[in-house]
C-alpha positions as CSV (number, residue, x, y, z in Angstrom):
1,X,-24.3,-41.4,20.5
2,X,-24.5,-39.5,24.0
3,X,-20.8,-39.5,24.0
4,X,-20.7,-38.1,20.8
5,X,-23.3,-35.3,21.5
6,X,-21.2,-34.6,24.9
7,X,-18.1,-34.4,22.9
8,X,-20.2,-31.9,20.8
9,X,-20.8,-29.7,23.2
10,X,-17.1,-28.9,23.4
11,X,-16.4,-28.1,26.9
12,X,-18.0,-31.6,28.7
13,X,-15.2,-31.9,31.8
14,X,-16.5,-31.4,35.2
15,X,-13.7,-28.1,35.0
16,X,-15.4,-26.6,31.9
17,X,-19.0,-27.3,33.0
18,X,-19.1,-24.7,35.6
19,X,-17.5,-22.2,33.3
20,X,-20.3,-22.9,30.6
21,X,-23.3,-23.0,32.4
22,X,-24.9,-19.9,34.4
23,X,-23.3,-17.3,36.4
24,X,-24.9,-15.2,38.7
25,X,-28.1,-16.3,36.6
26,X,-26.3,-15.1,33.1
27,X,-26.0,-17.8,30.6
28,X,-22.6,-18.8,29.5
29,X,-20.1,-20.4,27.0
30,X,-16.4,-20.9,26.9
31,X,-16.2,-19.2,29.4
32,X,-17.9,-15.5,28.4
33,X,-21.6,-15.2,29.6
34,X,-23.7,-12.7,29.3
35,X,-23.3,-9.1,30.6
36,X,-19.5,-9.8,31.0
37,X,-17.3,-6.5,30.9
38,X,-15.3,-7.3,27.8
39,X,-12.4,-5.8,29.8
40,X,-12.3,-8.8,31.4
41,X,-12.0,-11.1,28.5
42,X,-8.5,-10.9,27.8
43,X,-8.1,-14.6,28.7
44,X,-10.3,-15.6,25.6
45,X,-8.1,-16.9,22.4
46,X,-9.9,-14.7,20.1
47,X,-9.8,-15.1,16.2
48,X,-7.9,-12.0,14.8
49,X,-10.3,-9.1,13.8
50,X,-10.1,-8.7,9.9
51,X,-11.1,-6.2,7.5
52,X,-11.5,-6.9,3.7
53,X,-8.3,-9.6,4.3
54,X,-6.8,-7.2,6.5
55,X,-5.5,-7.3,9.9
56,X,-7.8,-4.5,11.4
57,X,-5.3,-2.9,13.7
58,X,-3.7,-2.1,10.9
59,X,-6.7,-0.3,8.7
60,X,-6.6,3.4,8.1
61,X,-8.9,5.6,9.7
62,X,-9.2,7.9,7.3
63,X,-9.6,11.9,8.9
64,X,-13.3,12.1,7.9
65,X,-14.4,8.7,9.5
66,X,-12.6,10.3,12.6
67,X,-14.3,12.9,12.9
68,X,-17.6,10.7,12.5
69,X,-17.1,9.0,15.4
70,X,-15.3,11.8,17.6
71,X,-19.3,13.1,17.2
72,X,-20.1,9.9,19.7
73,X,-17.9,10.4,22.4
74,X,-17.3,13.1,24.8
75,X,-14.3,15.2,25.1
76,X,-12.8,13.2,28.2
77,X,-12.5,10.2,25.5
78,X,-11.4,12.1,22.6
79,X,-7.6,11.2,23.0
80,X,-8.2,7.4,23.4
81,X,-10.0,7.2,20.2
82,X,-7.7,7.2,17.7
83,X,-6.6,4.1,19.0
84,X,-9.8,2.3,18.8
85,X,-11.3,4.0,15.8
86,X,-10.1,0.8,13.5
87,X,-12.3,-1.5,15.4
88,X,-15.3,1.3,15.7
89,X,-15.3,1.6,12.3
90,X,-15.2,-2.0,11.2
91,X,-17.8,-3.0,14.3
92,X,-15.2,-5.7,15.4
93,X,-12.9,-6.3,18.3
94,X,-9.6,-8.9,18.8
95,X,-7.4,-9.3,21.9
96,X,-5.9,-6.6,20.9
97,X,-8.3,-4.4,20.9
98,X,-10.2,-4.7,24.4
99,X,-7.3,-2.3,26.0
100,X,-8.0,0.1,23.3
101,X,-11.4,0.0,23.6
102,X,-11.7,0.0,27.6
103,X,-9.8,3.5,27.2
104,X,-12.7,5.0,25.8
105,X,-15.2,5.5,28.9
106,X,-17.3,8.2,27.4
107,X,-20.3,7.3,24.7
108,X,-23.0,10.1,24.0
109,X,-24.8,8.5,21.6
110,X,-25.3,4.8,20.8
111,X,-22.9,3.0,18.4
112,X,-23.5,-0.1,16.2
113,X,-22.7,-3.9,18.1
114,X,-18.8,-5.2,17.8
115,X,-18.5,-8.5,16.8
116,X,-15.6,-10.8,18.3
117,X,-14.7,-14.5,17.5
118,X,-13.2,-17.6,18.5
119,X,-13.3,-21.2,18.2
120,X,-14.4,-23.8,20.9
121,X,-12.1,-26.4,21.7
122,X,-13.6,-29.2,19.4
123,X,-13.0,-25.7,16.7
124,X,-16.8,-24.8,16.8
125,X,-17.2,-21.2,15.7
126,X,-18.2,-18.4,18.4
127,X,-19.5,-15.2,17.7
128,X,-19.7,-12.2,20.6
129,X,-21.2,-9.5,20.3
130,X,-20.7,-6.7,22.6
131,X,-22.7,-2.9,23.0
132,X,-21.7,0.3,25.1
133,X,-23.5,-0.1,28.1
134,X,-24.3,3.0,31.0
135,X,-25.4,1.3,33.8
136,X,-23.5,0.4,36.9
137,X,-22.0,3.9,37.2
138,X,-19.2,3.7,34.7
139,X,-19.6,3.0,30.6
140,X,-18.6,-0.5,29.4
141,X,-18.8,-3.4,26.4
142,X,-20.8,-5.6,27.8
143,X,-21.6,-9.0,25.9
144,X,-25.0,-8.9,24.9
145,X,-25.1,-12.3,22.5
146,X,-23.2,-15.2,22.2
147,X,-23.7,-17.5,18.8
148,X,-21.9,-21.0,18.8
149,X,-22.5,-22.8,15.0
150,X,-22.5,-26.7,15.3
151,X,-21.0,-29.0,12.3
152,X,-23.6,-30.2,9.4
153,X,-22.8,-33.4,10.0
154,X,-25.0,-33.7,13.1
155,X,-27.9,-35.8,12.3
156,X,-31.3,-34.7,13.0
157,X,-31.1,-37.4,16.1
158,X,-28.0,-35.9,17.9
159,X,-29.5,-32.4,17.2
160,X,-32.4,-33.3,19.1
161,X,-29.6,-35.0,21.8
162,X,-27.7,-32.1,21.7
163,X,-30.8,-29.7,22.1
164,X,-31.7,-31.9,25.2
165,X,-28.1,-31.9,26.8
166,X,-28.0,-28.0,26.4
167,X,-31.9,-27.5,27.6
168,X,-30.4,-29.3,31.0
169,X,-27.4,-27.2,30.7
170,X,-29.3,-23.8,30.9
171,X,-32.3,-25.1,33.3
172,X,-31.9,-21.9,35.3
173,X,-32.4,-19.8,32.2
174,X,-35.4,-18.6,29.9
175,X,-35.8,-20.6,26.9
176,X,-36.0,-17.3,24.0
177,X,-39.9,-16.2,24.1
178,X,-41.4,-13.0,23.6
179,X,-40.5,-12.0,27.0
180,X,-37.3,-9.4,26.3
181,X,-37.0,-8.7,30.0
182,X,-34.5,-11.6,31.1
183,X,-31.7,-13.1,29.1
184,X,-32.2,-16.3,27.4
185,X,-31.1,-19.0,25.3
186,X,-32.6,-20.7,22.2
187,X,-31.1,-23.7,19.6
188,X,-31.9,-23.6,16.2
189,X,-31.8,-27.4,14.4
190,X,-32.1,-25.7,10.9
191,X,-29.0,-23.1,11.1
192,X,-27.3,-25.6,14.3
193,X,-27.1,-22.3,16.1
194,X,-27.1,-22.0,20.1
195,X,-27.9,-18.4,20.8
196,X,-27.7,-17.4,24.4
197,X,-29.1,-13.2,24.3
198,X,-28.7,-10.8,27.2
199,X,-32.8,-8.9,28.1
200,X,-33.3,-6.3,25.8
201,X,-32.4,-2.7,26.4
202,X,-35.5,-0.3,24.7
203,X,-33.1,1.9,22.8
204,X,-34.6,5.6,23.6
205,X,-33.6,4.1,27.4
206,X,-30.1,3.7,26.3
207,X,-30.2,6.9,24.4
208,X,-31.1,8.8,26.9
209,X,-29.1,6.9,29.8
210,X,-25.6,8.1,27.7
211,X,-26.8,11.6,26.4
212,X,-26.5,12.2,30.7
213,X,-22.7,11.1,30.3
214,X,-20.8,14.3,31.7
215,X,-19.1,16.3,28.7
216,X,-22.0,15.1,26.6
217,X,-23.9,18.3,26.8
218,X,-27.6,16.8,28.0
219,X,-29.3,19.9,29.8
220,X,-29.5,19.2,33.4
221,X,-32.9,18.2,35.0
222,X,-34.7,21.0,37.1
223,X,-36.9,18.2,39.2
């Protein structure tokens, strides 16, 4: 069973392991962890984004959703968003599209999560979500949750194996609690989820962090 359950966790070989555990204390998988610049994902073999059974960097933006979400950028950025729009729009990214979106430095506002996928290499689905993020100086999608989806035909034994295997795996990280200040991880039996989750941002923090973007019109502080 333990090989089984090792197998499971889809990236078991001494070379994966340190790719999949914790780096610089952020959880990881497949090599993406937590707080990652998704500028530097290129490497991943993600799914391609699609639209309604459409490839989505081929969707029309259509002039009026343009001009929706020219409202969220500053001027600096208003060039390289025509080329990203299709992926803003549809809150999804692809290979693809981190080039397109990297181009677009300048947020004023805060826009909805992107969603990214791709598939371990045992084929386990992996979802990525990723969010505009101001700190460090310099605007970036930065991965904020990572959900891997394990087969149904686990049984409730190797769920509670592979539950013990992955509490091991993440020892240096918070199990999910109500503690929001610190990234964690938590495994759901019932939906054979592992969800690793960056700390939470309050949003009238991030609000206010990208309102003081330059070209974003935030009236400058007297003290």
């Amino acid at each position: 069973m333990k090989l089984l359950l090792a197998f499971a966790l889809s990236a078991c070989s001494l070379t994966a392991a340190a790719a999949d555990d914790v780096r610089n204390g952020q959880p990881c998988l497949g090599g993406v962890c937590i707080g990652d610049d998704l500028a530097s994902l290129a490497h991943v073999q993600w799914d391609e984004a699609q639209s309604f059974r459409k490839k989505v960097s081929a969707v029309p933006v259509p002039p009026a959703a343009l001009a929706r979400l020219a409202k969220n950028v500053a001027p600096a950025s208003q060039d390289a968003l025509k080329d990203a729009a299709p992926y803003l729009m549809t809150s999804t990214f692809d290979g693809p599209a981190i080039p397109r979106l990297a181009k677009v430095k300048s947020f004023c506002r805060p826009v909805d999560h992107l969603v990214g996928t791709f598939r371990s290499e045992s084929g386990y689905p992996t979802r990525v979500f990723v969010a505009i993020d101001p700190r460090g100086g310099e605007q970036a999608f930065r991965v904020r949750s990572i959900v891997r989806t394990y087969p149904d035909s686990l049984t409730s034994a190797q769920l509670g194996e592979l539950e013990q295997q992955l509490a091991a795996r993440y020892a240096g990280v918070r199990k999910a609690s109500a503690d929001t200040k610190a990234s964690t991880w938590n495994f759901n039996p019932h939906k054979r989820e592992l969800q690793l989750q960056s700390a939470v941002v309050p949003p009238s923090r991030l609000a206010d962090e990208l309102k003081r973007t330059p070209g974003c019109g935030a009236a400058a502080k007297l003290d």
